[in-house]
C-alpha positions in Angstrom: 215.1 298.1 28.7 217.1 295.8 26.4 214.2 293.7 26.3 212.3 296.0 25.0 214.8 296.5 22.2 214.6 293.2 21.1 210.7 292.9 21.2 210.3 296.2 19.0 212.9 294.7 16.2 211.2 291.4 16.1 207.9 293.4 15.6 209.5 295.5 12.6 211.2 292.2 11.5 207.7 290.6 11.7 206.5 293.5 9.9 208.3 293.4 6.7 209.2 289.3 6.1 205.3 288.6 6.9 204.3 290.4 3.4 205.5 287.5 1.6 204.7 283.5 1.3 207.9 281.8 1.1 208.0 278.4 -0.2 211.7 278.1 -0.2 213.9 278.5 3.1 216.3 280.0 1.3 214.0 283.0 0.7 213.0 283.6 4.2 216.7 283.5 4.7 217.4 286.0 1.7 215.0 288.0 3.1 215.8 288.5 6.9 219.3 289.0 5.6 217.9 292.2 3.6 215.9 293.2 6.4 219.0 293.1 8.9 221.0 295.0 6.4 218.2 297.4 6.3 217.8 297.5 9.9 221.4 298.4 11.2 222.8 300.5 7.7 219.7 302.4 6.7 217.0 302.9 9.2 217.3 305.9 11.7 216.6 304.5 15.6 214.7 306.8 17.5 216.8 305.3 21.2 219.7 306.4 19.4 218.9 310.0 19.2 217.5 309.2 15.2 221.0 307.9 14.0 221.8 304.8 12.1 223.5 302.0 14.1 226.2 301.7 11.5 226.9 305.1 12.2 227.1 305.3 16.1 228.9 301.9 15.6 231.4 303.4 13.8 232.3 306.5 15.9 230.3 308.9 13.6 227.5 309.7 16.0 228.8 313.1 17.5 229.9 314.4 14.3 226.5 313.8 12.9 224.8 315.0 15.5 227.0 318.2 15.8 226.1 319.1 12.2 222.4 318.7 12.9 223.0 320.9 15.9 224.6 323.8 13.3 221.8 323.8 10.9 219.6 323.9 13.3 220.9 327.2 15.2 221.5 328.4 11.7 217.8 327.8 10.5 216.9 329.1 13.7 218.7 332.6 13.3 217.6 333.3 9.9 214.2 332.4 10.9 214.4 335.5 13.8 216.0 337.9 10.8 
């Protein structure tokens, strides 16, 4: 399972740094710095029940996913009204 993990980020990875030529090894570098940044504070992971990394990393993942549980039971009541 964990390899599978690791496949799937080096095919986003692969992804996003391959729409550029580098000629400089300092860009590449630049670049899959941005792209880990992107990858562990911004991007929702569907294995982690569609929450950021940063977020389950830093103990926020139940409250986040509580809240989603709310509006969700609220959406769904005023839907039935």
């Amino acid at each position: 399972m964990t390899q599978g993990k690791i496949e799937r980020f080096h095919r986003a990875m692969k992804n996003v740094v391959k729409l550029q030529n580098y000629f400089m090894l300092w860009e590449l570098e630049q670049e899959i710095g941005r792209f880990m940044e992107y990858y562990n504070n911004e991007r929702y992971h569907e294995s982690l029940k569609n929450l950021k990394p940063v977020d389950v990393y830093d103990g926020r993942g139940k409250q986040i996913l509580d809240r989603r549980e709310k509006i969700k039971q609220r959406a769904l009541r005023m839907k039935r009204e």
